[in-house]
N, C-alpha and C positions, 0 to 999 in steps of 0.2 A: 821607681823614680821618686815618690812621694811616701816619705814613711810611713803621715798620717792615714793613708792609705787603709793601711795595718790596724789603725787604733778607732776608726768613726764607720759603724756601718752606714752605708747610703740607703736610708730612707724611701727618699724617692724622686725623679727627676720634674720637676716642670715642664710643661708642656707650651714652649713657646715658640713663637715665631720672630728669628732674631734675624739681624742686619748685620753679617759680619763685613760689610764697608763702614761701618760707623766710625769706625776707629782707624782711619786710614792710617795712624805714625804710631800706631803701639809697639810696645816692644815686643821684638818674636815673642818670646820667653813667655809673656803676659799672652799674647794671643793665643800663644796654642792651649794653656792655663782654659781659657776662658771655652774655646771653641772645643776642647776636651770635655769640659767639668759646668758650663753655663747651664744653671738652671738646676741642680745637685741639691739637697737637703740631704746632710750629715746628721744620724742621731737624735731623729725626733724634734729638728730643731736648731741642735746645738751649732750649729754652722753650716752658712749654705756658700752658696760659690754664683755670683754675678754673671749674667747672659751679657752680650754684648748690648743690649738697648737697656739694660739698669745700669748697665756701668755708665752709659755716657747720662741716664736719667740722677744717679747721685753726684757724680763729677759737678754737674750744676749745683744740686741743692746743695752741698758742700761746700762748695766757692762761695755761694753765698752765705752760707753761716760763718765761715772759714776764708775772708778776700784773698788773705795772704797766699791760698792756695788755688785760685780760681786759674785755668789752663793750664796749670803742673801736675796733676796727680791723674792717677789712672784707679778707681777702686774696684777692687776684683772680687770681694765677698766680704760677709757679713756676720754674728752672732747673734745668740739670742737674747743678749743685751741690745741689740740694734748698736753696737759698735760697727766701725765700716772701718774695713782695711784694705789700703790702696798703694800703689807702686809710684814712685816717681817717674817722669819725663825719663829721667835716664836709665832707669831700671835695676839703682844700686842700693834704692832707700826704700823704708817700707814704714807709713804712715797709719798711725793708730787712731779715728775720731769714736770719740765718748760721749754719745747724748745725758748722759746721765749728770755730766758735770761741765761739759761743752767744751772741752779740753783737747788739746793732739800732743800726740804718744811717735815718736819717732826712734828708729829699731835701723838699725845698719847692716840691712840681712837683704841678702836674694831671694828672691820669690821662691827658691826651691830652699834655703836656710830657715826661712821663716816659718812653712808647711814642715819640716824634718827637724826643728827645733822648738821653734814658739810653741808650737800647738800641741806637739808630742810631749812638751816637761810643763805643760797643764794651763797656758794662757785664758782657755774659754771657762776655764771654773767647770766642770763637768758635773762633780758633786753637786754642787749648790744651783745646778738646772737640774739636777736630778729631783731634788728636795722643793724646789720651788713647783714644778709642774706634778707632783705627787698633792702638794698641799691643793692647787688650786683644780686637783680633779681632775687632770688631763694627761693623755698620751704622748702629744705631740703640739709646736704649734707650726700654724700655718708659713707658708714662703714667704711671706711679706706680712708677716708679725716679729713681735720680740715682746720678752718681758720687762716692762719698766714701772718704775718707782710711782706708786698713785699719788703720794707727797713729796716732789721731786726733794734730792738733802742741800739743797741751798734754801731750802723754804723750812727745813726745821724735819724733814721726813725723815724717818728712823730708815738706814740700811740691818731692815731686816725682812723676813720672809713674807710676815704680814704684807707688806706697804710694796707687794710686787702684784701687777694685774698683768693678762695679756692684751695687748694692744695693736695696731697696726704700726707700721714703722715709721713712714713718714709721718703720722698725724703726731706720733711721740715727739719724735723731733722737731717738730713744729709747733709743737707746746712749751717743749723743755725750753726753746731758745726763746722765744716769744717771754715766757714766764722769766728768764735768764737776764734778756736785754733790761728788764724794765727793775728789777733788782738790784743791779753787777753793781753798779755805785753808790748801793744808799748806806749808811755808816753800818757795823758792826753793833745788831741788837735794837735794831730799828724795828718796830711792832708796823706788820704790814696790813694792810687794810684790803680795799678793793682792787682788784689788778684785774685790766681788762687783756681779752685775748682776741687777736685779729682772724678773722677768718684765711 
């Protein structure tokens, strides 16, 4: 059913205790997705797959980084960017969030299109996780880790190997926007100073 199936050994599952009423109005297609594969680590990492109690736990922090999207999207897994990708209400669209740059990436693919295409013709960079977690010394990272940028690149950080630490996912993301919000307007080459971060 799932080509990537074929291409990401399963690492190893998490060990949770999930609500599948959480989500009383998912889409089949997405529930059985979720209630098959929740709690999954692909590849040391490389992509993991959302239980029912993270999916409704990002849907929120999402909508708030992202208003336009708050009560629309359903997200069903993750990378080792801490990229989150989620389904639409209607379950014909499939939504791309980027802490790295704060951005959404939207892809007009079925949840079973987007596993049998995106991810099989190389969307998660597999290489350059390979090369990144060789540098920093490690195997694998954790279910609720990713690797992001220590100089986030709107602050002048080099996209390169150096300037990647492992980190937990939401505290990234809570950084990146935080550091993001308080930047997004000031001109082009503006020398920045003290920037405070909100707990």
């Amino acid at each position: 059913m799932y080509t990537f199936l074929d291409n990401y050994i399963v690492t190893f599952k998490e060990a949770i205790k999930d609500d599948k009423s959480l989500y009383g109005e998912t889409p089949k297609e997405l529930f059985e997705f979720i209630n098959s594969f929740g709690g999954y680590t692909f590849s040391n990492g490389l992509y993991r797959i959302h239980s029912f109690s993270s999916s409704l736990k990002w849907a929120i922090l999402l909508g708030s980084y992202f208003p336009g999207y708050k009560n629309n999207i359903f997200p069903f897994a993750f990378d080792w960017m801490g990229r989150q990708f989620c389904m639409s209400n209607n379950g014909r669209t499939i939504f791309m969030f980027d802490p790295a740059t704060l951005e959404d990436f939207i892809m007009e693919q079925s949840l079973n299109g987007f596993h049998d295409e995106e991810l099989v013709n190389g969307i998660l960079g597999q290489d350059l996780f390979k090369e990144i977690i060789n540098q920093l010394s490690l195997i694998k990272i954790g279910y609720s880790e990713c690797l992001g940028y220590r100089t986030p690149l709107f602050l002048g950080g080099a996209d390169a190997i150096e300037n990647y630490e492992a980190i937990d996912i939401e505290v990234y993301w809570h950084l990146q926007n935080e550091l993001y919000q308080q930047v997004k307007n000031l001109p082009e080459g503006t020398k920045i100073g003290k920037i405070n971060i909100k707990p």
